[in-house]
N, C-alpha and C positions, 0 to 999 in steps of 0.2 A: 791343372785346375782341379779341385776340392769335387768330389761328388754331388750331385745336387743344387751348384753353382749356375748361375747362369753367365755367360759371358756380357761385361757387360761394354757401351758403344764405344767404337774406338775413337779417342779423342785427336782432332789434329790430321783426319782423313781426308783428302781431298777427292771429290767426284771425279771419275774420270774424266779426262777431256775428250767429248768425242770428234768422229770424226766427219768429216761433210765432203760429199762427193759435187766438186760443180761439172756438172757435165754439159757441152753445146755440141753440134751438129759437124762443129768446126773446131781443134785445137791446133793450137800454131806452137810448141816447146819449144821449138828457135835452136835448142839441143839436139833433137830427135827431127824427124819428118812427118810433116802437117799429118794427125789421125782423125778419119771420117768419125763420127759418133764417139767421140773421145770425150777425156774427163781426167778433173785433175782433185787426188785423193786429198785431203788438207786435213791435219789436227794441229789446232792452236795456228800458229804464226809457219807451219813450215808444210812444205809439200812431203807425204807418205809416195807417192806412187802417181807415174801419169802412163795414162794406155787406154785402151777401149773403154766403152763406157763398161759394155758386157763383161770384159774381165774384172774392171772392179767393183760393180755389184757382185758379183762371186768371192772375190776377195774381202768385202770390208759390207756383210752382209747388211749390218745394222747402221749401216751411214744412213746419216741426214743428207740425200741429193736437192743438189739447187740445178733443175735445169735452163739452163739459158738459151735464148735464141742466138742463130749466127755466129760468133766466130770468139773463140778462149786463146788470147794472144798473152806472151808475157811480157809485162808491163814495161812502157815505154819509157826511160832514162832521158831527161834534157841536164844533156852536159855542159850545160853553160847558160844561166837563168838568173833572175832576179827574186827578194822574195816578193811572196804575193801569193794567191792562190794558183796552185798548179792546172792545166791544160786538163779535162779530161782525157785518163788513160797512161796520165804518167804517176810512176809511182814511184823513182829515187830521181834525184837532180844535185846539180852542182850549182851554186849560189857565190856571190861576192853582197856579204851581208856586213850592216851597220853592227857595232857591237849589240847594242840594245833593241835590235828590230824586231817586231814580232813575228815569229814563225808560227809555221800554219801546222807544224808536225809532220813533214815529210821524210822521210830517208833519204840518205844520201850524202853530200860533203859540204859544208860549211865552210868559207874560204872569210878571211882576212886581209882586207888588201894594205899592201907596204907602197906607199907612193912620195915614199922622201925625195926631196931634189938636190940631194946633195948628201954624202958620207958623213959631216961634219950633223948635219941637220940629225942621222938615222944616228949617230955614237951618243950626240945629246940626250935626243929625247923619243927617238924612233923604236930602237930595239926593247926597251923597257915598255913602249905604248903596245905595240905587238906582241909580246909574250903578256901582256895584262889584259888584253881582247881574248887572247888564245885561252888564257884560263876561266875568263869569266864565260866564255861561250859555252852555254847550254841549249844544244843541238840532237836530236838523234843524228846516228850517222858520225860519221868522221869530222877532222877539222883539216885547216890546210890554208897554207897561202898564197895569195896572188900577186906574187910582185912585179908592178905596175911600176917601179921607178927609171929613171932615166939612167941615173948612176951605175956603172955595171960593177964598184965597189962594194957599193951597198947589195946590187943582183947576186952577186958572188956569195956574200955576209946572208942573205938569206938563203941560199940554196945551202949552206953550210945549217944555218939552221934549220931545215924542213930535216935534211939527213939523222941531223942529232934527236931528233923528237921525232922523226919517224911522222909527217906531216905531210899532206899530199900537196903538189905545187899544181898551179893557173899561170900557165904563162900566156904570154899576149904577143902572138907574133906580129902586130902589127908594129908594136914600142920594140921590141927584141927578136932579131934573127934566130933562126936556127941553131948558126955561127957563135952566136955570141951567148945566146944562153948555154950552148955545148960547151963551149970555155969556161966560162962560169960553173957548172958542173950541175948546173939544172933540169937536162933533158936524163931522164930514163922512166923506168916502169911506171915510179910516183910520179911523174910528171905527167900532165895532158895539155895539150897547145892549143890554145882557141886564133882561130885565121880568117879574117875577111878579107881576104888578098889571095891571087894565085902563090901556090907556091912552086919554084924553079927545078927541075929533076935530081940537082945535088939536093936542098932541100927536104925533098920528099925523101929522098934516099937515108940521110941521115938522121932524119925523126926513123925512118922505118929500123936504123941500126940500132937506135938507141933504145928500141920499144916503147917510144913515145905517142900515143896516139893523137889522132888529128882533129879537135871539134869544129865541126860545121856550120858556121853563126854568122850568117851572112850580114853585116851592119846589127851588129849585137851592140846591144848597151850594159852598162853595170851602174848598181847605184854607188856613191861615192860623193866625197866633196872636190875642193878643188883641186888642183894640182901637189900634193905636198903638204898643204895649209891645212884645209878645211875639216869642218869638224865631223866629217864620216870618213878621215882618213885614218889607219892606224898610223901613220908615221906624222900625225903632227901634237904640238905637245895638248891639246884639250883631249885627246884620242882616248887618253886613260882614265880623263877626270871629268869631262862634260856627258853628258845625255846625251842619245839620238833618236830621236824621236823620227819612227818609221813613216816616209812618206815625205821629208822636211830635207831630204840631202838630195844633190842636183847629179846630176847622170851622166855619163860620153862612152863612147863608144870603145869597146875592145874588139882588137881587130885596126884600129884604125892608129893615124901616131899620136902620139901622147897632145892633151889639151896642152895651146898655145906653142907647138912647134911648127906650124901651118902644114895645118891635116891636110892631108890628101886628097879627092874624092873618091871613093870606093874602085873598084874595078867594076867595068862591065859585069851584069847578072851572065853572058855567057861565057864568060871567062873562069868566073866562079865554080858555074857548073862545070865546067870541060875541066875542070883542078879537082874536082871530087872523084869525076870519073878517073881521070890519071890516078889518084890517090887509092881508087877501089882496086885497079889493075893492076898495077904496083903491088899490092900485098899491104899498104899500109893501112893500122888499125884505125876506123873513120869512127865518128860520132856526131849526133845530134845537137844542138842547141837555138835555145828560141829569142835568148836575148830577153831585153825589159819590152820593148813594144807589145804590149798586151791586143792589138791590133792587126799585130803582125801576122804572118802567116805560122802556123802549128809545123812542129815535128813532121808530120804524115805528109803537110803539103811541102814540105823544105825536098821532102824523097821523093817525092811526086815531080817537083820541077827537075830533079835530075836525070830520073825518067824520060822523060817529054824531051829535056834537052839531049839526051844520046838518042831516042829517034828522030828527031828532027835532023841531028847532026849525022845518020847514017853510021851511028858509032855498034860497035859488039855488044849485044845487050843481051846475049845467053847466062840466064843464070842471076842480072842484074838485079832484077826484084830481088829475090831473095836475100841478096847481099846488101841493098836496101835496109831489108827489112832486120837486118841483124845487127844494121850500123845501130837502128833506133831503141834497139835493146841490146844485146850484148856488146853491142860496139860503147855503150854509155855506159853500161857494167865496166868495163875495161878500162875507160878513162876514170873512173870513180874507183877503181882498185878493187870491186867488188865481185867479181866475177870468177871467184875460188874459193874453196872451204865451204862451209857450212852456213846455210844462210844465206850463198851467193845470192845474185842478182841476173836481171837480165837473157833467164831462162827457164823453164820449167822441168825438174826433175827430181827425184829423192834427195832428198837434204836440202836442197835450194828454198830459198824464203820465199813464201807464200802470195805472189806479188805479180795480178796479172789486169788483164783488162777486157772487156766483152767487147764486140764491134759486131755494128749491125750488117756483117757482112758474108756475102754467101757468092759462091760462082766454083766453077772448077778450077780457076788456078787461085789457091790462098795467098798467094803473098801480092798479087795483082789487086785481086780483092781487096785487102787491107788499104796497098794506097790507094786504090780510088776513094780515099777519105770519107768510110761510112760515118754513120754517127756511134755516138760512142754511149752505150747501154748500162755501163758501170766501170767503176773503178777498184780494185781488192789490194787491199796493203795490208802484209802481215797478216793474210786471214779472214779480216776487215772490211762490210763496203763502205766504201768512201759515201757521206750521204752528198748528193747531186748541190751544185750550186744552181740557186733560182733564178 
């Protein structure tokens, strides 16, 4: 620079981003083990560092702390949901959404359901309806499909396409066995299996071979049209060319058999529960989900009733909470494919995305705490507080 010059502003500078310490009384990382007076370091959308509160006031002098009361959990995953607005406390979900529905902005996967009733129906006008939902879906988060069909030609034909594009699958073991999606070549990593039904020890064993994980959706609904036909299905021919207008397409259950093959009724709620416990002991990856009943019972209380039901039942329950509590985040991480690299999900630690939730909750064992279903103080996504619904 010329003597006597001044420098002059640099154009095109962005201010730093800083950073913000949220610290509570209680951290839950779900990675690490629960810290008394912890805190979780955050610039922008991702976690710097989670430890003491004291070490990271020493570390990251000039953060902006947010203290919170009660309890810094990482944010709850519903693996199998509707849209609509999310549950307080959860921050990525899995969805089976209308092409045109309106999303609320959540993270997580976007799913396309294929509900052709026939091979002949999916060659016409199905495969073409499905990849023309797939592109026009503008979602955060991943996309992925759910195929709902009866045909295991057509099952096969999509699991062949989720592989080719690299697309996360929804299967439904209530329409599709274990068996039978593993023939078709649907069950692995990408894949997560929603079940309202027990499932049988081979079963569980060969979802656990395939690294399939297991979601939890006791009488789950999805939105959808009718079997094959209707106009929120991807496999019928309006699929690509009509509107859907959010709120306007009729619902059935996943988990259950397919509309108009005379459903079943559900299994026993103890039955249910004694298949998740198996599933936990077992080793297999579990997950949460809430289903459409906005009514219904949350996340918290779905781990809660499995709880209550291995004491009631005099079942091993060393350690259970906690593994509870890791179905409701990590284990959702997992089924969403999220739960590695940069940005993960489902945990709090350096690199992981900035994605947790406060609970009005305090006692000596943290993860008891949590399910006894306190109330829920805020929601943080990407960094972000969720502002509270009225």
């Amino acid at each position: 620079m010329p003597p006597g010059k001044r420098a002059g502003p640099v154009i095109g500078r962005r201010a730093p981003v800083p950073v913000v310490l949220h610290s509570a009384p209680l951290v839950l990382p779900i990675a690490t083990a629960p810290l008394r007076d912890g805190g979780v370091a955050v610039r922008g959308d991702r976690v710097l560092q989670v430890g003491s509160r004291a070490d990271l006031l020493a570390s990251f002098p000039a953060a902006q702390e947010r203290r919170w009361p009660g309890m810094i959990v990482a944010g709850l995953v519903d693996a199998c949901s509707a849209p609509g607005p999310p549950a307080p406390g959860v921050t990525a979900r899995a969805e089976i959404v209308t092409p045109r529905a309106e999303h609320p902005g959540l993270p997580g996967v976007s799913y396309v359901e294929v509900s052709c009733a026939s091979e002949e129906e999916w060659e016409r006008t199905g495969r073409d309806a499905v990849i023309t939902a797939i592109r026009e879906l503008d979602r955060p988060g991943g996309v992925g499909v759910a195929p709902l069909t009866p045909d295991p030609q057509v099952l096969e034909d999509v699991a062949v396409l989720a592989r080719t594009f690299g697309l996360r699958l929804l299967a439904d073991l209530g329409r599709h066995s274990p068996a039978a999606l593993d023939e078709a070549g649907a069950l692995g990593p990408h894949c997560h299996a929603a079940r309202a039904r027990p499932l049988d020890p081979g079963e569980r064993k060969l979802l656990r071979l395939r690294g399939t994980p297991v979601t939890v959706c006791p009488a789950p609904e999805i939105v959808t049209g009718s079997a094959g036909s209707g106009p929120g299905s991807a496999g019928s021919e309006a699929a690509g060319s009509r509107p859907v207008e959010s709120g306007t397409v009729e619902s059935r259950p996943v988990g259950s058999e397919a509309a108009g093959s005379g459903s079943a009724d559900p299994a026993p709620g103890g039955e249910l529960l004694d298949d998740v416990l198996a599933l936990l002991d077992e080793g297999n990856a579990v997950a949460f989900g809430t289903g459409l009943a906005p009514a219904g019972p949350g996340l918290l209380a779905r781990a809660r009733e499995v709880r209550e039901r291995a004491r009631a039942s005099g079942a091993r329950t060393r350690g259970l909470d906690r593994r509870l509590v890791e179905a409701l985040t990590l284990g959702g991480a997992r089924a969403l494919g999220a739960d590695g690299g940069t940005g993960r999900i489902g945990s709090l630690a350096r690199g992981s995305r900035a994605d947790f939730a406060v609970f009005d909750a305090r006692g000596r064992y943290p993860y008891a705490a949590l399910l006894a279903c306190p109330p829920c103080l805020a929601t943080v996504v990407g960094g972000r507080t969720v502002p509270r619904r009225p």
